[in-house]
N, C-alpha and C positions, 0 to 999 in steps of 0.2 A: 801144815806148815810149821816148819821148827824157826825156834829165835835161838841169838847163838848163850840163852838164858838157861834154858832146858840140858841142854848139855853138862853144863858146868854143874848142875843144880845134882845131875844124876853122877859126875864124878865125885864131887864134893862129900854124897851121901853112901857113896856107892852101892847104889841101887842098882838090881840086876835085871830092872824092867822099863820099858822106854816111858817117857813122859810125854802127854798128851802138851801141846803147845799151840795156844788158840790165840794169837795177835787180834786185839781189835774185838775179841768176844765171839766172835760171829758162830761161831758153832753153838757156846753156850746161847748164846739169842735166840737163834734157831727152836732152842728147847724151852725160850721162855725162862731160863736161870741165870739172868743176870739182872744187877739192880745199881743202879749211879748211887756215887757217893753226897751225902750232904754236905753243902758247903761247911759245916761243921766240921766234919767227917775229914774233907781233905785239907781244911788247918792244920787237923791231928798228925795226918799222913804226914804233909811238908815237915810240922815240926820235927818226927823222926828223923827224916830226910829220907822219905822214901819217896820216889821218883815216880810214879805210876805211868805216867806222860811215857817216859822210855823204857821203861818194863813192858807196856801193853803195844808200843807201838802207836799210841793214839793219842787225843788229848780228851777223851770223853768223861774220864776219872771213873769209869765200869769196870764190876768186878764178878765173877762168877760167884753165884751162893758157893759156899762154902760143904760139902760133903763129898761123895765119891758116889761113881756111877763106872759100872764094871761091866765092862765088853768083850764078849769072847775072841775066840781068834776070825769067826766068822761073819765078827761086826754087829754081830745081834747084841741089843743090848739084855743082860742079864740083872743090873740088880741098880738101883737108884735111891739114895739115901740122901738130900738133899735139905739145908734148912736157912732159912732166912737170919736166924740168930746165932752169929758165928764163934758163939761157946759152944752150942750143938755138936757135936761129928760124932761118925760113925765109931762103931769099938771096934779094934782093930781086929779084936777076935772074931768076931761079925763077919767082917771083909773076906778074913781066910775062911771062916766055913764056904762062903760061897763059893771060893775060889779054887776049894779042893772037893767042891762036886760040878766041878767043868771040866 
């Protein structure tokens, strides 16, 4: 399911690859990679004034771990790099090996 977030996000960047758009979590849940925010946590959020409520489409204040998980065009998943500490992420150099032996 697309939000009309995902769009804007790929024009904005212009990136030449569609964005996965998961309202509500439910895919990442599925995989066990999502975790709610502490009420600490979305103080920080609001103070921003980021909206999470209407970004996710929900009021749960969950967010998907933070890395990248890389799926071919046949839906298999190929590569998971996942971390609960969202300084972590993948290197980007990382990502394109993978992705130039698909």
């Amino acid at each position: 399911m697309l939000t009309k977030y995902a769009p804007q996000l790929v024009n904005k960047l212009n990136l030449e690859f569609p964005l996965l758009s998961d309202p509500g979590n439910r895919l990442a849940e599925s995989w066990g990679a999502v975790f709610t925010l502490s009420d600490g946590m979305k103080s920080v959020y609001q103070g921003f004034g980021i909206d999470l409520e209407r970004f996710n489409g929900d009021s749960s204040w969950r967010l998907p771990l933070p890395g990248r998980i890389i799926i071919d065009s046949q839906g298999i998943v190929r590569d998971v790099d996942l971390h609960s500490d969202h300084t972590t992420r993948p290197e980007p150099a990382a990502s394109l090996a993978i992705l130039k032996l698909l």
